[in-house]
N, CA, C and O atoms as a Tinker XYZ file with bonds, in Angstrom:
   384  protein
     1  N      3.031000   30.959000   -9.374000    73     2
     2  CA     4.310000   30.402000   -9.757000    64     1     3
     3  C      4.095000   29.463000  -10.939000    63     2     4     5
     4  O      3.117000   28.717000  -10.885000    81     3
     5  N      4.771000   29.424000  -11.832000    73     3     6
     6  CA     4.621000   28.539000  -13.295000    64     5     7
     7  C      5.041000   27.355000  -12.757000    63     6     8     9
     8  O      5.795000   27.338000  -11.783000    81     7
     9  N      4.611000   26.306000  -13.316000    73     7    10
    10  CA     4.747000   24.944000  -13.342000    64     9    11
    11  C      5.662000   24.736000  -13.697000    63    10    12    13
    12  O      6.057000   23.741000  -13.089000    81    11
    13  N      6.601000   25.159000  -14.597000    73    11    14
    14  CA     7.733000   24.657000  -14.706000    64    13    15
    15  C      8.781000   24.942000  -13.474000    63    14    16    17
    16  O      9.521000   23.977000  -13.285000    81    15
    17  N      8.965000   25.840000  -12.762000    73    15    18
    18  CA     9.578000   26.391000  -12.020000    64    17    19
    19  C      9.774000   25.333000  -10.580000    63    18    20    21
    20  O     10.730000   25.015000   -9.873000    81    19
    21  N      7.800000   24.905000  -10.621000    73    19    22
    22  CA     7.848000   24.032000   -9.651000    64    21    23
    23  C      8.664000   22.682000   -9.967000    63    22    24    25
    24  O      9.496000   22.216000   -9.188000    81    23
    25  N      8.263000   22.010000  -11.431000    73    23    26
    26  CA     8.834000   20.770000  -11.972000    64    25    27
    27  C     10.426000   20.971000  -12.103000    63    26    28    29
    28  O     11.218000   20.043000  -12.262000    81    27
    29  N     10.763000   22.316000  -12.012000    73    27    30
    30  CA    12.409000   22.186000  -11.854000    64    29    31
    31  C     13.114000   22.454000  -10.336000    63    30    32    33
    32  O     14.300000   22.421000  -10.009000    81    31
    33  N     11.943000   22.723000   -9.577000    73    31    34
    34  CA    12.437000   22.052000   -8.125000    64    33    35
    35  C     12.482000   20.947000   -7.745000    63    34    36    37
    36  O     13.331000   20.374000   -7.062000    81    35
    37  N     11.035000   20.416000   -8.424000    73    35    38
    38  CA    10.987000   19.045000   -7.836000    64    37    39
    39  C     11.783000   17.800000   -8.463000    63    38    40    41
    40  O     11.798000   16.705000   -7.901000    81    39
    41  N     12.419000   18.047000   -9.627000    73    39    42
    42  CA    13.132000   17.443000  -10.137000    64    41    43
    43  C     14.606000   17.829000   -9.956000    63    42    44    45
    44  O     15.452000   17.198000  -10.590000    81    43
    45  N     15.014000   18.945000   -9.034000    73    43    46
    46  CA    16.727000   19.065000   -8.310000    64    45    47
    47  C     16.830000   19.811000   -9.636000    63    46    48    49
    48  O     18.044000   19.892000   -9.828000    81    47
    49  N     16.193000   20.406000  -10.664000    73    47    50
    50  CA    17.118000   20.864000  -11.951000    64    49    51
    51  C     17.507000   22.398000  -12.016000    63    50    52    53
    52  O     18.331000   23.000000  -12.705000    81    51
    53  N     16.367000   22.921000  -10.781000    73    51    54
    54  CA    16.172000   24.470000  -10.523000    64    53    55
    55  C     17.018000   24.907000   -9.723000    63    54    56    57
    56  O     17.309000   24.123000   -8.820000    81    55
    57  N     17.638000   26.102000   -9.722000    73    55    58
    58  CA    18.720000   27.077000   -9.125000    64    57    59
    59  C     17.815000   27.985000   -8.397000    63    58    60    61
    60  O     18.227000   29.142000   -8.475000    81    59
    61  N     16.392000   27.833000   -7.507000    73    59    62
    62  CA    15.818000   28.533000   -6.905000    64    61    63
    63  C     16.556000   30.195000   -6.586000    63    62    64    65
    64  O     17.752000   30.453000   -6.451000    81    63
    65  N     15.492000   31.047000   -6.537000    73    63    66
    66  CA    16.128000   32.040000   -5.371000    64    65    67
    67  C     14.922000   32.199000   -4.872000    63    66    68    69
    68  O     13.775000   31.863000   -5.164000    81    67
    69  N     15.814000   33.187000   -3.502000    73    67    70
    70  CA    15.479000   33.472000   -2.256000    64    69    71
    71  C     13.809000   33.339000   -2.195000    63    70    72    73
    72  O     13.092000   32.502000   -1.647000    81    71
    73  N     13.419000   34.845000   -3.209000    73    71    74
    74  CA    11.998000   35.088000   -3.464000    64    73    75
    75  C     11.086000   33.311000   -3.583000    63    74    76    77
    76  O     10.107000   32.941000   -2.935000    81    75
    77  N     11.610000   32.801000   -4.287000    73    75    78
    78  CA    11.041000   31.594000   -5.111000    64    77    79
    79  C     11.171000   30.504000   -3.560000    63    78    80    81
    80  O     10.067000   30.220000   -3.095000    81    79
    81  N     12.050000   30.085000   -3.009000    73    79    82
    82  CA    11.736000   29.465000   -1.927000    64    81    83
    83  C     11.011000   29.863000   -1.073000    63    82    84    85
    84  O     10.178000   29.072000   -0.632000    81    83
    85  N     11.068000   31.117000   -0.583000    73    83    86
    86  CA     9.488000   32.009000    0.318000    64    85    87
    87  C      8.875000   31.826000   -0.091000    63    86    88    89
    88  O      8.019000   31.349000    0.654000    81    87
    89  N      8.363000   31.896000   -1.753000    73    87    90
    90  CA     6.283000   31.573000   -1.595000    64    89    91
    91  C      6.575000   29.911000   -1.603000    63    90    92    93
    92  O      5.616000   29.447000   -0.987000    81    91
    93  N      7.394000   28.875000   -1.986000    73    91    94
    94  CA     7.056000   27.695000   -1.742000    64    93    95
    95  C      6.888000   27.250000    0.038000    63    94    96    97
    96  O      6.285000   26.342000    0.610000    81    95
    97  N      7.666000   28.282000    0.469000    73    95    98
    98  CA     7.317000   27.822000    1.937000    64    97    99
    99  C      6.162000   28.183000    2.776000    63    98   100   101
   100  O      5.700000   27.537000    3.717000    81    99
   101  N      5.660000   29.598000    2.176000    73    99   102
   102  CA     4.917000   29.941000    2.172000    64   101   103
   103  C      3.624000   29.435000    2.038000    63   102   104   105
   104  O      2.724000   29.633000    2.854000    81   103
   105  N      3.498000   28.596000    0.720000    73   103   106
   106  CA     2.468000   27.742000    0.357000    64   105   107
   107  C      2.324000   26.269000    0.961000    63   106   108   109
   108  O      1.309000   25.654000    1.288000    81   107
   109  N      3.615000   25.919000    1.000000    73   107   110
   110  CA     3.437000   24.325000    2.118000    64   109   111
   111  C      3.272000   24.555000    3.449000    63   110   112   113
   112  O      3.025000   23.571000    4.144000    81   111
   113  N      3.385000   26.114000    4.206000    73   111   114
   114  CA     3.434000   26.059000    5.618000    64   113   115
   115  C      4.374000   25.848000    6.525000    63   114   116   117
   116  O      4.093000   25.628000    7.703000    81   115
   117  N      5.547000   25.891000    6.083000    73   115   118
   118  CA     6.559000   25.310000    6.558000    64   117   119
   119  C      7.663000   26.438000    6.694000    63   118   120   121
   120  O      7.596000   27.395000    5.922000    81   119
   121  N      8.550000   26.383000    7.521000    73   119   122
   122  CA     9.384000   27.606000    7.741000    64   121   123
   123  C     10.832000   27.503000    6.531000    63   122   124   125
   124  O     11.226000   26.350000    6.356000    81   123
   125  N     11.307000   28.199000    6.032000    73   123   126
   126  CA    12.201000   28.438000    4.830000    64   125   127
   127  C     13.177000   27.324000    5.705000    63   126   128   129
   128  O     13.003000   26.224000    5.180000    81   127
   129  N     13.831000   27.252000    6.484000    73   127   130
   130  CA    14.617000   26.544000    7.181000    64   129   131
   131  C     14.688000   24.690000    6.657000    63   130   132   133
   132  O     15.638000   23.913000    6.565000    81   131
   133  N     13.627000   24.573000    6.477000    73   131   134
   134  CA    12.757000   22.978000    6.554000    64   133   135
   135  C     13.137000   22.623000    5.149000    63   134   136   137
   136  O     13.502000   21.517000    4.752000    81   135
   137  N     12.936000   24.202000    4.155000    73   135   138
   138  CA    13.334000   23.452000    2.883000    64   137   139
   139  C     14.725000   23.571000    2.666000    63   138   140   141
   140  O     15.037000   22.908000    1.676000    81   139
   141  N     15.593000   24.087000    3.134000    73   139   142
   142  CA    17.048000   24.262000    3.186000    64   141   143
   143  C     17.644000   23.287000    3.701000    63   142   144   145
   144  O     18.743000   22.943000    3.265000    81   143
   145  N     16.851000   22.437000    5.063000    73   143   146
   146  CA    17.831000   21.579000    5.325000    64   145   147
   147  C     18.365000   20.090000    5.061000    63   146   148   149
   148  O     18.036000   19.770000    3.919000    81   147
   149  N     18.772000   19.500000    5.433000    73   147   150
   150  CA    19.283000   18.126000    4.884000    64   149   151
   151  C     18.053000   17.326000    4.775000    63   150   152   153
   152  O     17.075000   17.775000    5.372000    81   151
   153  N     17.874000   15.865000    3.911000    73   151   154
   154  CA    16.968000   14.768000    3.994000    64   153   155
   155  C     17.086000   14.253000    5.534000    63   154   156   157
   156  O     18.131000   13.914000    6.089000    81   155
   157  N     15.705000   14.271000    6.132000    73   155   158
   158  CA    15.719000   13.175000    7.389000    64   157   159
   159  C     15.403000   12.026000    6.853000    63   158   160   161
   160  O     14.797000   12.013000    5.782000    81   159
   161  N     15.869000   10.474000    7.710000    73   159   162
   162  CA    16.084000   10.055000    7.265000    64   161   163
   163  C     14.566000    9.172000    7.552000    63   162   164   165
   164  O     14.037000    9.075000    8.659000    81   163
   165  N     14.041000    8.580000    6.280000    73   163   166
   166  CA    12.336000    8.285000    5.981000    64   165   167
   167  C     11.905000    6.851000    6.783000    63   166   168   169
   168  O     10.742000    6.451000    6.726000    81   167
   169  N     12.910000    6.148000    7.504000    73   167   170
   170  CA    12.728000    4.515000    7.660000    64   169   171
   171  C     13.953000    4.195000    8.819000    63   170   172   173
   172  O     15.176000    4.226000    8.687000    81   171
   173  N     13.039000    3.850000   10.098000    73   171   174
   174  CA    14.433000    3.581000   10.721000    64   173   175
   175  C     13.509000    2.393000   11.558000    63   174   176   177
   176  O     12.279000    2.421000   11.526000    81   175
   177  N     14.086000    1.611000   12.120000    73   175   178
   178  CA    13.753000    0.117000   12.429000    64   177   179
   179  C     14.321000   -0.644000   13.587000    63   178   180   181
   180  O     15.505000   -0.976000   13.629000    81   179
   181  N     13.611000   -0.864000   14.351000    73   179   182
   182  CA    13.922000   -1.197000   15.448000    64   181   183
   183  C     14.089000   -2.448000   16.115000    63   182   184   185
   184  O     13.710000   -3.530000   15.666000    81   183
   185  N     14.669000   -2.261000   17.202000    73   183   186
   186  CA    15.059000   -3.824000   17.251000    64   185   187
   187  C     13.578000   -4.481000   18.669000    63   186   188   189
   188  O     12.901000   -3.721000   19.362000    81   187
   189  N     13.497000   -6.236000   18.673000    73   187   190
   190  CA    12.971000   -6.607000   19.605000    64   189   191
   191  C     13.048000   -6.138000   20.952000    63   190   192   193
   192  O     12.041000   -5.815000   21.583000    81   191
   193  N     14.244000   -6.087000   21.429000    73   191   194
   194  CA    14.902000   -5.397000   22.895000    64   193   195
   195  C     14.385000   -3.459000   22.965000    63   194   196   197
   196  O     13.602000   -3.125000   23.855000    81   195
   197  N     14.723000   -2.778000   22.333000    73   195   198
   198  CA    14.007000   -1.868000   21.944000    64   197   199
   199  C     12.865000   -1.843000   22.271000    63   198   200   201
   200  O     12.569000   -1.716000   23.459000    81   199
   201  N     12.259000   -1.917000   21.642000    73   199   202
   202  CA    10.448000   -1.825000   21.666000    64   201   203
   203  C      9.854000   -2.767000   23.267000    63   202   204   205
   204  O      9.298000   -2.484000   24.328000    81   203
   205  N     10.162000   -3.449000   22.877000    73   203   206
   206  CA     9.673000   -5.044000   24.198000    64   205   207
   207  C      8.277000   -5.161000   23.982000    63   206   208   209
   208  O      7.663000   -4.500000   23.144000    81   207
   209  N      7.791000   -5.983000   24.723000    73   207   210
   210  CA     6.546000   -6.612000   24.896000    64   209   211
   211  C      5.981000   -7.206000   26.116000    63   210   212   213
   212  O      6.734000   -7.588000   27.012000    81   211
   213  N      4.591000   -7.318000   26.216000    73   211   214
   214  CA     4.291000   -7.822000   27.368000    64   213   215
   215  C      2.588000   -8.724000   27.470000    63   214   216   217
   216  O      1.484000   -8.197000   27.333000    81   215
   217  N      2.756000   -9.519000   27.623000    73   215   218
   218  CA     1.125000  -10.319000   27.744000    64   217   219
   219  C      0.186000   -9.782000   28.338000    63   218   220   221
   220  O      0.322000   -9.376000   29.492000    81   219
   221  N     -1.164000   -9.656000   27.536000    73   219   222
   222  CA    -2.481000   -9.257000   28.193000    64   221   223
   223  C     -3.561000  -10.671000   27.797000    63   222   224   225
   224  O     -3.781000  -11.563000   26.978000    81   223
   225  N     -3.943000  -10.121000   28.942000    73   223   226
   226  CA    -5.626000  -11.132000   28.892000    64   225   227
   227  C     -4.261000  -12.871000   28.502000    63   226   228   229
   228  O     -3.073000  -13.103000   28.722000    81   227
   229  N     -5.642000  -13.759000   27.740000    73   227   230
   230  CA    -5.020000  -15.144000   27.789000    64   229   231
   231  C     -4.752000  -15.209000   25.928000    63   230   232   233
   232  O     -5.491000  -15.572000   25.012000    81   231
   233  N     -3.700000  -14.805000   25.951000    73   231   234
   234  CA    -2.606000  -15.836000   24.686000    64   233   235
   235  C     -2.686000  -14.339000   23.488000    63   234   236   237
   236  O     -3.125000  -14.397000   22.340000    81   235
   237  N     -2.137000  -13.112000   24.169000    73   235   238
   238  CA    -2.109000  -12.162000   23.041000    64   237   239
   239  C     -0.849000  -11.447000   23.562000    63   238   240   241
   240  O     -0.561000  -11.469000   24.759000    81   239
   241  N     -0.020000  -10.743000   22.537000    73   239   242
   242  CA     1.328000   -9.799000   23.199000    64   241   243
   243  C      1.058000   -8.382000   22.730000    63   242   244   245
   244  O      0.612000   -8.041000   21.634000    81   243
   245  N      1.396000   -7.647000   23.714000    73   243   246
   246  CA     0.776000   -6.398000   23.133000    64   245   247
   247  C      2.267000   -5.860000   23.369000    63   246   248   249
   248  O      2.991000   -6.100000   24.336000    81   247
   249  N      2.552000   -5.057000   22.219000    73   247   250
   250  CA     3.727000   -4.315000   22.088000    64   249   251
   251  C      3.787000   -2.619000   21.723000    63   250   252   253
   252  O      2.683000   -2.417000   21.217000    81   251
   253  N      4.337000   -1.660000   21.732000    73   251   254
   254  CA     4.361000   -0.616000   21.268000    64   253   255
   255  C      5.000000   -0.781000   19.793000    63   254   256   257
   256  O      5.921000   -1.474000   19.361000    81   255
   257  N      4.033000    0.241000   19.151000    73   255   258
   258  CA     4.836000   -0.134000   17.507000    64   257   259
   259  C      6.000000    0.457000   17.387000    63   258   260   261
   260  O      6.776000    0.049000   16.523000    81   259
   261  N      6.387000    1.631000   18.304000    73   259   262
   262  CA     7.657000    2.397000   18.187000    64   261   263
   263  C      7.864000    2.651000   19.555000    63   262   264   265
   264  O      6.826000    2.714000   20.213000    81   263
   265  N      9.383000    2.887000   20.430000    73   263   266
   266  CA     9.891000    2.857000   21.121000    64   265   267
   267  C      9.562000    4.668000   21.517000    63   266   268   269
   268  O      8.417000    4.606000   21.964000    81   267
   269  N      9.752000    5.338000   21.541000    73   267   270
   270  CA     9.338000    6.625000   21.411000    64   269   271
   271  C      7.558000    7.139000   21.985000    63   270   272   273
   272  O      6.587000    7.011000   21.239000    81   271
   273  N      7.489000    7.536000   22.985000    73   271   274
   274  CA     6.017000    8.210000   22.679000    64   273   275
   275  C      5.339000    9.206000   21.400000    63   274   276   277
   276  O      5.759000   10.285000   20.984000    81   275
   277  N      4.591000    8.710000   21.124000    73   275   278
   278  CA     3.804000    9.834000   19.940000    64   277   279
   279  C      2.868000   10.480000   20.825000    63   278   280   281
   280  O      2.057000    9.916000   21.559000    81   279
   281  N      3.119000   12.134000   20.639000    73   279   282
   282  CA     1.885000   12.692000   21.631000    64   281   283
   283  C      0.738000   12.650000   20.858000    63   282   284   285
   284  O      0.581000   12.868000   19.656000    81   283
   285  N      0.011000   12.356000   21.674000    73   283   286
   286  CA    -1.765000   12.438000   21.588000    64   285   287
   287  C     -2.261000   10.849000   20.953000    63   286   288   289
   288  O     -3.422000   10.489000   20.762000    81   287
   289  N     -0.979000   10.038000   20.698000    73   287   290
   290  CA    -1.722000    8.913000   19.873000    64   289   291
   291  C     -1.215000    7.852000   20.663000    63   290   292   293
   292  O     -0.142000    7.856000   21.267000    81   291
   293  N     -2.441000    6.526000   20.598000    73   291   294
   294  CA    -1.698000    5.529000   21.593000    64   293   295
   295  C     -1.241000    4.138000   20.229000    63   294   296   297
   296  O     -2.213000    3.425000   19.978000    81   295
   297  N     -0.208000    3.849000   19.597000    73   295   298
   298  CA     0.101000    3.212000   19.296000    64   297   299
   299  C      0.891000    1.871000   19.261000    63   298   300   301
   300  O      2.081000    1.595000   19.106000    81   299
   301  N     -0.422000    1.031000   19.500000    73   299   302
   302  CA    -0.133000   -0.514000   20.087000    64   301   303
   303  C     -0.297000   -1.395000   19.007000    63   302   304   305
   304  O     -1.027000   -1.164000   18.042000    81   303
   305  N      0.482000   -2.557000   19.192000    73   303   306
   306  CA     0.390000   -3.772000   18.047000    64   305   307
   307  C     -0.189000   -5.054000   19.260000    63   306   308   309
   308  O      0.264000   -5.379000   20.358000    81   307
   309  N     -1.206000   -5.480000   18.575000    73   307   310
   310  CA    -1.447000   -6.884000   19.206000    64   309   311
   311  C     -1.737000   -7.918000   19.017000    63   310   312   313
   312  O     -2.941000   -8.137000   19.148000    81   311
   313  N     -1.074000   -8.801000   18.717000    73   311   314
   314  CA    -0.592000  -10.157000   18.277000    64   313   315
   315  C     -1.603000  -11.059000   19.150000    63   314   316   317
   316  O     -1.476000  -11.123000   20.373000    81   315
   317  N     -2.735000  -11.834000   18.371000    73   315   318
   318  CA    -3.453000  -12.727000   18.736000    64   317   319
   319  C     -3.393000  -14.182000   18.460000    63   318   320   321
   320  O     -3.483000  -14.680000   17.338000    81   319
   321  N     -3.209000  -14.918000   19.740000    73   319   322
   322  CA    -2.854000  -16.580000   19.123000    64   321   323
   323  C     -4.141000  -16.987000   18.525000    63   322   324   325
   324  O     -5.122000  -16.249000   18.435000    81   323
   325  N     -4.093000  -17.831000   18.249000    73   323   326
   326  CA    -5.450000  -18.749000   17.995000    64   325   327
   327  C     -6.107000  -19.041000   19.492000    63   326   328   329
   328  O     -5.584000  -19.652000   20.425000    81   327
   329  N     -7.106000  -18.563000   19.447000    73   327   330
   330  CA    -8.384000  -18.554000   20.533000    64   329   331
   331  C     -8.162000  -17.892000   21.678000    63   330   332   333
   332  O     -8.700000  -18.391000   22.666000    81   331
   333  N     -7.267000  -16.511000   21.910000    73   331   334
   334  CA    -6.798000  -16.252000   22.193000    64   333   335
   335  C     -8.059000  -15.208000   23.171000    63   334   336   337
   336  O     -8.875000  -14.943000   22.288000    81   335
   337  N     -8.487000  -14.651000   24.248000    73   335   338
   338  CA    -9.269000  -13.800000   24.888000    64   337   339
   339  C     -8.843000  -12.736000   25.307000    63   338   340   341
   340  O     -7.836000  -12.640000   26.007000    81   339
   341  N     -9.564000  -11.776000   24.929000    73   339   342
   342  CA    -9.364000  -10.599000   25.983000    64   341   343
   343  C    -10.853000   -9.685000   26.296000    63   342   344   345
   344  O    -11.743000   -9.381000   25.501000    81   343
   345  N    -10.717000   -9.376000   27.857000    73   343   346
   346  CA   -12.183000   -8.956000   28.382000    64   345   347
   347  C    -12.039000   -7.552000   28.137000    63   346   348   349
   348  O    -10.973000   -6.980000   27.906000    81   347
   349  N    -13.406000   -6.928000   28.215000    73   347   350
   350  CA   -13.203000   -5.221000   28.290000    64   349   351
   351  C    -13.771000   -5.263000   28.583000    63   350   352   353
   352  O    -14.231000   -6.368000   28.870000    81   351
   353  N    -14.659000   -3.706000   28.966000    73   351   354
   354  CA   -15.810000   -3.017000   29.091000    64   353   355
   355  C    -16.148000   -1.786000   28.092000    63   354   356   357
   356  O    -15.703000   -0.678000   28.391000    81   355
   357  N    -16.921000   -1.942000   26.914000    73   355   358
   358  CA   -17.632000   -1.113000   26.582000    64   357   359
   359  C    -17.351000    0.437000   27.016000    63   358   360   361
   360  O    -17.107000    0.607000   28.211000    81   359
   361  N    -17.360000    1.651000   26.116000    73   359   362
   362  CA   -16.835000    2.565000   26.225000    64   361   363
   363  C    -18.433000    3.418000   26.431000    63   362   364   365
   364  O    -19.322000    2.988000   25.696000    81   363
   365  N    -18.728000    4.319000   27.169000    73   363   366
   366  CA   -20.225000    4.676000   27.492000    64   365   367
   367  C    -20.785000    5.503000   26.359000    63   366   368   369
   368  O    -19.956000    6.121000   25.689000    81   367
   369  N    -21.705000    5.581000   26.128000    73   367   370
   370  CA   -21.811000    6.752000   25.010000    64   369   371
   371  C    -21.539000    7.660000   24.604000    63   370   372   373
   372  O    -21.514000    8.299000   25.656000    81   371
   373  N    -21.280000    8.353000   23.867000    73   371   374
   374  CA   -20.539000    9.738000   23.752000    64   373   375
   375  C    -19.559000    9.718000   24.168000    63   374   376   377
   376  O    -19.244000   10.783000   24.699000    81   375
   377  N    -18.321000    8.415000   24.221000    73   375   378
   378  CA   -17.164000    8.705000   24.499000    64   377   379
   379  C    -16.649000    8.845000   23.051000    63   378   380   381
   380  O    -17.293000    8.340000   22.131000    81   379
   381  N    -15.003000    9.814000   22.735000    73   379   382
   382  CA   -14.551000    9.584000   21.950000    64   381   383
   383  C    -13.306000    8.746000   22.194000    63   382   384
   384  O    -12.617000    8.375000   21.244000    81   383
């Protein structure tokens, strides 16, 4: 596909067809659908009550960064006071 073709998609200036959106979807992996449909929206923000929080160990808050589960990932925020402790145990070898 010529570079210009791409620079006049990516700049909204191109009147694509059919053919021309298949190999771009083609090439990003993505189903023709994905490039047809509306902007999702990139930034959304949540409130305190939302999310919540809760104390571990002595003088830290551990919160979820997003209200929502993410599968496979554990995403925590944790806010440490000044001198603040928390105990563990060591993960054994060969853990991932």
């Amino acid at each position: 596909m010529a570079r210009s073709t791409i620079a006049n998609l990516e700049s909204g200036e191109g009147n694509p067809s059919l053919a021309v959106l298949m190999k771009v979807a083609r090439a990003l992996e993505v189903p023709i659908d994905e490039l047809l449909a509306a902007p999702r929206g990139k930034v959304r923000k949540w409130s305190v009550q939302e999310v919540g929080s809760h104390a571990r160990g002595r003088g830290i808050a551990e919160r979820p960064l997003v209200p929502e589960p993410v599968r496979d990932e554990m995403l925590i925020v944790m806010d440490f006071a000044p001198g603040a402790v928390l105990g563990g145990t060591p993960h054994l070898p060969g853990t991932h």
